[in-house]
C-alpha positions in Angstrom: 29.4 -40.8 -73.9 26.5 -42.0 -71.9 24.5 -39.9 -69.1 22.1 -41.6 -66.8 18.9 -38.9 -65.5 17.2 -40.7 -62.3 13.8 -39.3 -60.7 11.5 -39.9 -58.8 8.3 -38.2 -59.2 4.5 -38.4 -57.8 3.0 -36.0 -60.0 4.9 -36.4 -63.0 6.5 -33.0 -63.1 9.9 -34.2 -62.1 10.1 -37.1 -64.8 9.1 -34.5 -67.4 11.8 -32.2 -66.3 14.1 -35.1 -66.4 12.7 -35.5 -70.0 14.3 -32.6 -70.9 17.9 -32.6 -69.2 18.3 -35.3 -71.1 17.1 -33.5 -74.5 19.4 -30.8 -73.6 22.2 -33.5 -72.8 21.8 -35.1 -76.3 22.6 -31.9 -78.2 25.9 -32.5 -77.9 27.1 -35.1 -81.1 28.4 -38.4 -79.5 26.1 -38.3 -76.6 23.4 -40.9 -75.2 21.5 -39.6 -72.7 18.8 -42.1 -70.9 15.9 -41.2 -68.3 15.0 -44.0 -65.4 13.1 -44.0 -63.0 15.0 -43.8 -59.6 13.3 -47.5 -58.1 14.3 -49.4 -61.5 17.1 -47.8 -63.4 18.9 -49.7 -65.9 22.1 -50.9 -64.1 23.9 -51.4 -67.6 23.4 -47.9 -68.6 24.1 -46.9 -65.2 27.6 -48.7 -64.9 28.5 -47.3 -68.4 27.3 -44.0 -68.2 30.1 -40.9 -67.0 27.7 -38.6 -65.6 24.8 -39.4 -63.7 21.8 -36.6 -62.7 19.4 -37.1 -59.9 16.0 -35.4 -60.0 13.6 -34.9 -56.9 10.4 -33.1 -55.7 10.6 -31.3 -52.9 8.7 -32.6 -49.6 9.0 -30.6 -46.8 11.4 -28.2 -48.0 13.9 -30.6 -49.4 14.3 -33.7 -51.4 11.7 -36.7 -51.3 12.9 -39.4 -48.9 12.4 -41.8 -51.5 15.5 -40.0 -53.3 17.6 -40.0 -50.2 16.8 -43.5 -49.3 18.0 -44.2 -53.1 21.4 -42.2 -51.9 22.1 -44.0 -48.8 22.3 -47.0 -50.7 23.1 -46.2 -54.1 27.0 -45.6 -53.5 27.3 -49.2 -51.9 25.1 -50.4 -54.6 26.2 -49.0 -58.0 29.7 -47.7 -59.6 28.9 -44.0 -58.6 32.8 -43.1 -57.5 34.5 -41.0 -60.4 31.5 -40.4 -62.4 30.1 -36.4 -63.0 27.0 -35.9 -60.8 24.5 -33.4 -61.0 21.2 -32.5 -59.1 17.6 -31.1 -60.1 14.4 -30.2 -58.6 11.0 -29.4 -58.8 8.9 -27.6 -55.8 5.7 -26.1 -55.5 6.6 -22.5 -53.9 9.6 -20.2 -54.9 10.9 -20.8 -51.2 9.9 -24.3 -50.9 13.1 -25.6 -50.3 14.0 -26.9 -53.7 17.9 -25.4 -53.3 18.1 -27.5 -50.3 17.0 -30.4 -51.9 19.6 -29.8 -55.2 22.0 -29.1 -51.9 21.4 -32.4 -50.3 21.3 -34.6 -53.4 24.9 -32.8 -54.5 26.2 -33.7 -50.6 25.3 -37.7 -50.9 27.2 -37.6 -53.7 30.3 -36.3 -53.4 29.9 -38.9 -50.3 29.8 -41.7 -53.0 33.1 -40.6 -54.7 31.6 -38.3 -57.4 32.7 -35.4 -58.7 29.6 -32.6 -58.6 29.9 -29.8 -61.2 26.6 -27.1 -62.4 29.0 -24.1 -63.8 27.8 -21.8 -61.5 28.1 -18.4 -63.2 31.0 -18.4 -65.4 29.4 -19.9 -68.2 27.1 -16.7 -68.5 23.1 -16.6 -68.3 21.5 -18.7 -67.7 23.2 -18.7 -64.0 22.8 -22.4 -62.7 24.6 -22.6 -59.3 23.7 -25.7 -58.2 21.6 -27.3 -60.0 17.9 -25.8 -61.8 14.5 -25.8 -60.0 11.4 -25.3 -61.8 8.3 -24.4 -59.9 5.4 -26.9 -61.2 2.8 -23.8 -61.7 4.5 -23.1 -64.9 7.1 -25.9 -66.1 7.0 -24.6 -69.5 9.0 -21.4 -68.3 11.8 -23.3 -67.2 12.3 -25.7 -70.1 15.0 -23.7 -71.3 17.1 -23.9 -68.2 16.8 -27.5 -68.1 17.4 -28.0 -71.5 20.7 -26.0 -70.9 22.2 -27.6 -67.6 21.5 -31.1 -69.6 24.1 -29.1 -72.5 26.3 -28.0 -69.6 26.6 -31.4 -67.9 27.3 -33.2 -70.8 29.9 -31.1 -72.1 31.5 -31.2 -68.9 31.5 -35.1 -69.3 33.1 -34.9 -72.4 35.3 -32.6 -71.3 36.4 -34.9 -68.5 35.8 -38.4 -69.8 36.5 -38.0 -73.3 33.8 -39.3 -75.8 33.5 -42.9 -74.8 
């Protein structure tokens, strides 16, 4: 089983974050998890992964335009349709628009034929609804909850795809 984590990042929180959804994903025996950057991810990987995970900062109270730029081409471009998606963030302010960013990442793409999945809360704590955000005044808190929707998305990949 293979999972894709894209970013983009300009500080380097969001690729560390990234870092660790993929840690989290790789807890689970039989899976590969690999971390790209958004502007050059390995297309390989990509096409052969079942789940793929998009990461942004937020900019004005949603996700980078960078990342939505990547989206508006990215389901013309690569084999997204069929594949598990999932979305993270990281923001600067508790109400900086970090849920609207997951929000919008999650909307382009079920647009390119993916199915989007986060477990919401009937897997327990912690409660991920949508997808995690960490604020970048304290990253370390949220490893955790990273580490655990990586878990969560890759047993829902195996789950649904089988260990490939």
């Amino acid at each position: 089983m293979k999972i894709t984590v894209l970013y983009y990042t300009k500080t380097g929180h969001t690729k560390e974050m990234a870092e660790i959804v993929a840690a989290g994903a790789r807890q689970l025996a039989g899976v590969e998890a690999a971390v790209f950057p958004m502007e050059a991810p390995d297309v390989q990987w990509l096409t052969a992964s079942d789940c793929v995970l998009l990461g942004t900062p937020t900019y004005m109270a949603d996700l980078a335009g960078v990342v939505k730029c990547w989206l508006e081409t990215a389901g013309h471009k690569y084999p997204l349709a069929g594949k598990l998606g999932g979305a993270f963030a990281t923001a600067h302010f508790s109400h900086g628009g970090g849920d609207i960013a997951v929000q919008s990442i999650l909307h382009h793409l079920l647009v390119a034929g993916m199915v989007v999945y986060s477990g919401g809360d009937s897997l327990g704590q912690p409660v991920i609804h949508l997808g995690p955000v960490a604020l970048s005044e304290d990253l370390e808190q949220y490893q955790s909850l990273f580490a655990t929707y990586g878990q969560r998305m890759a047993e829902k990949a195996v789950a649904l795809f089988g260990e490939s």
